[in-house]
C-alpha positions in Angstrom: -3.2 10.2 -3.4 -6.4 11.1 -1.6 -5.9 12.4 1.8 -8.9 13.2 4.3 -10.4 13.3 7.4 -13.5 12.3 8.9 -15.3 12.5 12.5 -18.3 10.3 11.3 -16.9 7.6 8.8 -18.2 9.5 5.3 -15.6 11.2 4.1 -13.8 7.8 4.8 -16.0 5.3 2.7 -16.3 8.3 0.1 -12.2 8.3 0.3 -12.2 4.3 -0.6 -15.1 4.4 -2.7 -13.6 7.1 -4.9 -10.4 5.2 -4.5 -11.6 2.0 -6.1 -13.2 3.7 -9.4 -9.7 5.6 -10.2 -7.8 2.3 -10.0 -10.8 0.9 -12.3 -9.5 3.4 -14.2 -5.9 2.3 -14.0 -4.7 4.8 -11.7 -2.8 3.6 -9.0 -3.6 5.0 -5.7 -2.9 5.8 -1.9 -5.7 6.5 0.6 -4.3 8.0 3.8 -6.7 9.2 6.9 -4.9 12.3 8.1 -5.7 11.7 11.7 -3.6 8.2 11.6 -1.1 9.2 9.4 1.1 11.9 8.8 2.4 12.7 5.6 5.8 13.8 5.0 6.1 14.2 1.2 3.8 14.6 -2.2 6.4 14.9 -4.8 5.7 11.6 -5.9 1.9 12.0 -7.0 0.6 13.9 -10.0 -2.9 13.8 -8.8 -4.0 14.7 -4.7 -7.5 14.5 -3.7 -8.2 15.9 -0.3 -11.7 15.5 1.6 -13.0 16.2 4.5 -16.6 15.6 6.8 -18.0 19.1 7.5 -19.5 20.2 11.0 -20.7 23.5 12.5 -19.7 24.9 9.4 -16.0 23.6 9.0 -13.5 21.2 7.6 -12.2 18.8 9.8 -8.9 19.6 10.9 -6.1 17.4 9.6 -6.6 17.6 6.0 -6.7 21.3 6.7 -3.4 21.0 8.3 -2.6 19.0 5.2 -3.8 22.0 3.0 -1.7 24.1 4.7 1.7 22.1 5.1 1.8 21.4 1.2 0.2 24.3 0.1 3.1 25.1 -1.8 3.4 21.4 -3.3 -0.3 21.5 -4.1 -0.6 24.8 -6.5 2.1 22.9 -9.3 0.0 19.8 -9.2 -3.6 18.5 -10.1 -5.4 18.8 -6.9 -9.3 17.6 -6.5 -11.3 18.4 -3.0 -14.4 17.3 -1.9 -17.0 17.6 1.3 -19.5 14.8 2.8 -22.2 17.4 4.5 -25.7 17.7 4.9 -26.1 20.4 3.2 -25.4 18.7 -0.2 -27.9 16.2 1.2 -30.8 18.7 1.9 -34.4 17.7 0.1 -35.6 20.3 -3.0 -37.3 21.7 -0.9 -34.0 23.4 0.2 -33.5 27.0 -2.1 -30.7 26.4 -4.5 -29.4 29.2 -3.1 -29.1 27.8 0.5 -27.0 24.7 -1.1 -24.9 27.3 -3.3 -23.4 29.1 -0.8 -22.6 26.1 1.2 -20.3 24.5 -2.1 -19.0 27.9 -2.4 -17.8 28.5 1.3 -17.0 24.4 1.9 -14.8 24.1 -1.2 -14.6 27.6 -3.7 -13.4 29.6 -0.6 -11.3 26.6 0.9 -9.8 26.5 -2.8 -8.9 30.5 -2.6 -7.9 30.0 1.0 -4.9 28.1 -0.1 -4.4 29.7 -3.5 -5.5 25.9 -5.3 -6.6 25.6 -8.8 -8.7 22.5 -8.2 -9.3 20.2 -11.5 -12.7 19.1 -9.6 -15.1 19.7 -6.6 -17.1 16.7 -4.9 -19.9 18.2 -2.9 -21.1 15.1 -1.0 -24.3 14.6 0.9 -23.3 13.3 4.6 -24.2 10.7 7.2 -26.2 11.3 10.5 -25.2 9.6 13.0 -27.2 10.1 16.1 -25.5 7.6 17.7 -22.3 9.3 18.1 -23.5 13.3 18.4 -21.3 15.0 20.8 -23.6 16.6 23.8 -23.2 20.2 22.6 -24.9 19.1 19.4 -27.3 16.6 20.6 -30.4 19.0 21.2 -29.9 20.7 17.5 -29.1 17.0 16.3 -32.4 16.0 17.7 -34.6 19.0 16.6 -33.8 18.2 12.9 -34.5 14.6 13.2 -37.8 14.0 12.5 -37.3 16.2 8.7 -33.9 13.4 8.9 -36.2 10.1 9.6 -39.0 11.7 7.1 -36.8 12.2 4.1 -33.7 9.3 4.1 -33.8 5.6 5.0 -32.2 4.5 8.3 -29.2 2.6 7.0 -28.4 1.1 10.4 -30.3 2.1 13.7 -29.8 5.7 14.3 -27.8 6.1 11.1 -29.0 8.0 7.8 -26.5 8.3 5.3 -27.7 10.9 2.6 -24.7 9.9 0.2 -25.3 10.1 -3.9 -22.9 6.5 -4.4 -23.9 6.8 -8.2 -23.1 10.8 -7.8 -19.9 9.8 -5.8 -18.9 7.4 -8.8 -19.5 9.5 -11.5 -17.8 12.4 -10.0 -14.3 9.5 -9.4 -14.8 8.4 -13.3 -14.7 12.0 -14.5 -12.1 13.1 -12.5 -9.9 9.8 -14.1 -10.7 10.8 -17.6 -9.6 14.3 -16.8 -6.4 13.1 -14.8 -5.5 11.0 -17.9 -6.4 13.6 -20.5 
């Protein structure tokens, strides 16, 4: 089962995307968007995957409810999380550093948080979407733009999606052979 929740549509394609290389693999899967459906029991899957966009520093906030309704399901099983966020997006430039404590506080602290032992962590870049940013983030929105429009390809107007597919992909196939290990 992979379980997120998205305000832009990454975490969403990433879900399906990541969806369609484990049943490559010969896993049979469920894709559920936490803000459409609610789910009322896990006892049938050996393997969860939870995702989630990241803004102003946090997780959306239905798979977090998610996270915290199963929490006690989640720490017997295999459990995978992942983030679709700039900063796994950022240019070299960025200090290792910078990106390090972002995967640490998106997904090593969220792990902690809810006492998971997760068998992988995706750490996604994200999409910008300037067509769709909410007025109390349109002026930062704006002032990073022009580093936006100078280092990723407009993938529709207004839109830059920063995504690593072949990242994404690999990250699915390894997380199969480990499942079926």
């Amino acid at each position: 089962m992979i379980v997120y929740g998205t305000r832009y549509g990454a975490a969403a394609s990433t879900s399906e995307e990541i969806a369609n290389v484990l049943r490559q693999e010969g896993l049979e899967v469920r894709v559920v968007n936490a803000k459409e459906e609610k789910v009322r029991d896990i006892a049938e899957y050996d393997l969860v995957v939870v995702g989630s966009g990241i803004q102003i520093h946090r997780w959306t906030g239905e798979p977090e409810d998610f996270l915290k309704k199963f929490q006690k399901e989640l720490a017997s099983k295999k459990v995978a999380l992942f983030v679709c966020c700039g900063s796994a997006s950022q240019p070299t430039t960025t200090p290792p550093e910078v990106v390090k404590k972002a995967k640490t506080k998106y997904l090593d602290e969220k792990a902690a948080q809810y006492h998971l032992q997760p068998v992988a962590l995706g750490f996604f870049g994200g999409v910008y979407n300037y067509n769709k940013v909410p007025w109390w983030g349109k002026k930062g929105m704006e002032m990073d733009r022009p580093r936006v429009e100078a280092t990723y390809t407009q993938t529709e107007p207004g839109i830059y999606d920063t995504r690593d597919w072949n990242a994404i992909r690999s990250w699915a196939k390894e997380l199969a052979q480990h499942f079926t290990s």
